[in-house]
N, C-alpha and C positions, 0 to 999 in steps of 0.2 A: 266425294261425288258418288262412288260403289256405296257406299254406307245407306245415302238418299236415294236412288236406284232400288237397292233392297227393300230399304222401309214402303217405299209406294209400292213395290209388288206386293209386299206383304200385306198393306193396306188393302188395297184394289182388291186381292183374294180374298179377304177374311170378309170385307166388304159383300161382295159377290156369293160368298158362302151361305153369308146369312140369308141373304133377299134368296135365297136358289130355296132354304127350308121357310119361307117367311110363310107360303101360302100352307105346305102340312100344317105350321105350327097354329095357323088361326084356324084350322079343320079342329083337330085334336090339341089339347095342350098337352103339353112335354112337360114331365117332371125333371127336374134338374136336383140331379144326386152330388150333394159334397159333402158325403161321408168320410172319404179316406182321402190322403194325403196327393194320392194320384192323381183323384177326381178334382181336388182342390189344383192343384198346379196346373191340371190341365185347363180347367178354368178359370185360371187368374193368368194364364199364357192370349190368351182369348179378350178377358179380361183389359190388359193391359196393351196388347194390339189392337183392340177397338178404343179404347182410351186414345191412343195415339191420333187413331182414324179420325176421329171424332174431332179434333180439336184441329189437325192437318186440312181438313175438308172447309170447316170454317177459316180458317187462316188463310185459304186459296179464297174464298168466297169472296172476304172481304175486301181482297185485292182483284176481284174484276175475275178470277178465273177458276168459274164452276165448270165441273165436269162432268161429265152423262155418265150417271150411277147406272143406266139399263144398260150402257155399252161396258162398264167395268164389270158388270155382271156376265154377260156375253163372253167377256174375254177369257173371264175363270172358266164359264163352263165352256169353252171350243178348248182352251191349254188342258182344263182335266181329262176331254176327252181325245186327246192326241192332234186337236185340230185348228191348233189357233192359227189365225188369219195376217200373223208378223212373227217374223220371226225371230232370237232372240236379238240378235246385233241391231234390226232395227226397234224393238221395243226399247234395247239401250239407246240409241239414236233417240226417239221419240220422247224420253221421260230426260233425258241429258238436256235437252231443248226446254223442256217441261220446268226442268229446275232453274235454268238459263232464263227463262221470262221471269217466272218467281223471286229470282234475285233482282232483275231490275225493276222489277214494281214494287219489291220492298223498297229501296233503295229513293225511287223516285217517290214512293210515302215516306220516308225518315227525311227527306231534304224537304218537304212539303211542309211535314210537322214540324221538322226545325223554325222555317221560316214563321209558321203560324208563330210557335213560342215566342219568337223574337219580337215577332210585332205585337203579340200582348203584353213581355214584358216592360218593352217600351213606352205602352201606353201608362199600364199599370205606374211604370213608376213615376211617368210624369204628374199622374192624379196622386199617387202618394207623399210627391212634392211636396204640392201645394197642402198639405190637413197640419195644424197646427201643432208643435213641439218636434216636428219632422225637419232633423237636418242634413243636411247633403256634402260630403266632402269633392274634394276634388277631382277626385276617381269616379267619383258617382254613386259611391254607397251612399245608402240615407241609414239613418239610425234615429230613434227616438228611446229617452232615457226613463225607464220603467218606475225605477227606482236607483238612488246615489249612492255608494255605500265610502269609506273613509279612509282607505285602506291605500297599497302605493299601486301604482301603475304598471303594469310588466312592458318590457319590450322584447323584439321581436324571436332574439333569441333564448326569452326565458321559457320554463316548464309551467303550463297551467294548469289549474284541477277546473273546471268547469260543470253544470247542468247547463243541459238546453232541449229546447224543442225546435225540429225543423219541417217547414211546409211550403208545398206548392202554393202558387197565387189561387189555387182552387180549395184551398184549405186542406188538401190530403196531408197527410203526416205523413213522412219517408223515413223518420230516424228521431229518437230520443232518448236519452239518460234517463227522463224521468222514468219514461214505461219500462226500463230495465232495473232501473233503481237501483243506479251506481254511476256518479260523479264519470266523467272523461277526462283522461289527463293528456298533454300533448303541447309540445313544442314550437311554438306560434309560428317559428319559418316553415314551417312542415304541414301545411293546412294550407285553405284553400286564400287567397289575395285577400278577400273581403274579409275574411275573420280574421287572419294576421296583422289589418288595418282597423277594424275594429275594436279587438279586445284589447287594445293599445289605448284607445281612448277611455278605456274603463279603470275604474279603481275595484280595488276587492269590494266585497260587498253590493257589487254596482249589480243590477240588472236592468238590459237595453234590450232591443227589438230591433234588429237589423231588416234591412232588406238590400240584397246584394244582387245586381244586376249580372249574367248570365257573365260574361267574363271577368267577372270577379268573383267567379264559383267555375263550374266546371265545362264552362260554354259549349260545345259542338259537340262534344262526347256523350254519348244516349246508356244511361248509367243503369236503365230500368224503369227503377221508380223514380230514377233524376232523367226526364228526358232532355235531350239535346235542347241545347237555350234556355235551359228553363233560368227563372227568377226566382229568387229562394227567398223566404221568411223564415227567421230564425230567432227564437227568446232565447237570452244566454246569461245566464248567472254567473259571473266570477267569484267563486269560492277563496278562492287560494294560488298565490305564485309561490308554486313549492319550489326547497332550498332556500327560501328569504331566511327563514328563521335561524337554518344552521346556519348561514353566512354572518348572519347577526351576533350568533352568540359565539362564533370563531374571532369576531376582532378583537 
């Protein structure tokens, strides 16, 4: 909470600073010297607290709560010149509250967005149902089989090498083997339901195209680029159940 207290004072000033030169500077232009190492930090100090401001200010916007930049302004110049109008306990007071709405209107968009996700995924998968070579298990994964390959089947506790590509129902990509270009290996019970249940039904060689509904991935948890409920589209290649071969040539 001190931490975000700090940052918005810092914002609010640096904010303030600027618009207090904004009008000399469209009088006259200002050369901006970053010759030496000084010049440079001190403007890359500058820099990177306007960076901040920048993206803080729209972050509040988006949630309902813009703030009068002429009174942020106002505030710098009465605190620079000994005369601000609150004083500091209640400026904490004031931005403590400030952070206190912030968090509950993030909070009521993350439950809002979840539900949206949910009920696209929903839909989504019911129109995914119905398109032909698209099957559905019991859980509710659908899979459709890309390509068959001949190879044995792993279960749940073996080690896989796999490629995949994975996507939202909007087609964004969040993660792939290919774009790294190098195979994933990994332990089927140790992943998420729907691929643990999935690449079970695969043979090596095989390449499917899942679509695994939101609790059978990573449901309520808002991962970033996996937002809460999402429905995931995933092409997966089974390479190899590594270990088969040594166990093979062990008997």
């Amino acid at each position: 909470m001190k931490q975000t207290i700090k940052l918005s004072l810092v914002a609010a000033s640096v904010l303030a600073l600027v618009a207090c030169n904004k009008q000399a500077e469209e009088q006259k232009p200002v050369e901006v010297k970053l010759d030496t190492e000084l010049q440079q930090q001190a403007y890359g100090i500058g820099a990177s607290v306007g960076n901040f401001l920048q993206k803080d200010l729209a972050d509040k916007k988006e949630l309902g709560v813009e703030l009068d930049q002429e009174l942020l302004m106002r505030g710098f110049k009465d605190a620079l010149a000994g005369e601000a109008k609150l004083d500091e306990a209640k400026i904490r007071e004031v931005l403590t509250a400030l952070d206190s709405s912030v968090r509950e209107k993030q909070a009521a968009k993350a439950e809002a967005d979840a539900e949206k996700n949910k009920a696209e995924g929903e839909k989504y998968l019911a129109e995914n149902a119905k398109k032909e070579g698209v099957s559905v298990t019991e859980s509710g994964l659908q899979y459709e089989v890309l390509s068959e390959g001949e190879g044995a089947k792993p279960v749940a506790t073996d080690m896989v090498k796999v490629h995949y590509k994975g996507t939202l129902l909007d087609g964004s990509e969040f993660d792939s083997s290919y774009a790294r270009n190098e195979p994933a290996s990994f332990r089927l019970n140790q992943v998420i339901a729907g691929w643990t249940e999935g690449l079970q039904l695969m043979t090596v060689g095989s390449k499917y195209k899942f679509t695994i509904p939101s609790e059978l991935a990573y449901g309520t948890r808002d991962l970033g680029k996996i937002p809460a409920n999402s429905t995931l589209v995933f092409e997966v290649e089974l390479l190899d159940i590594e270990g088969e071969a040594e166990e093979k040539a062990a008997e």
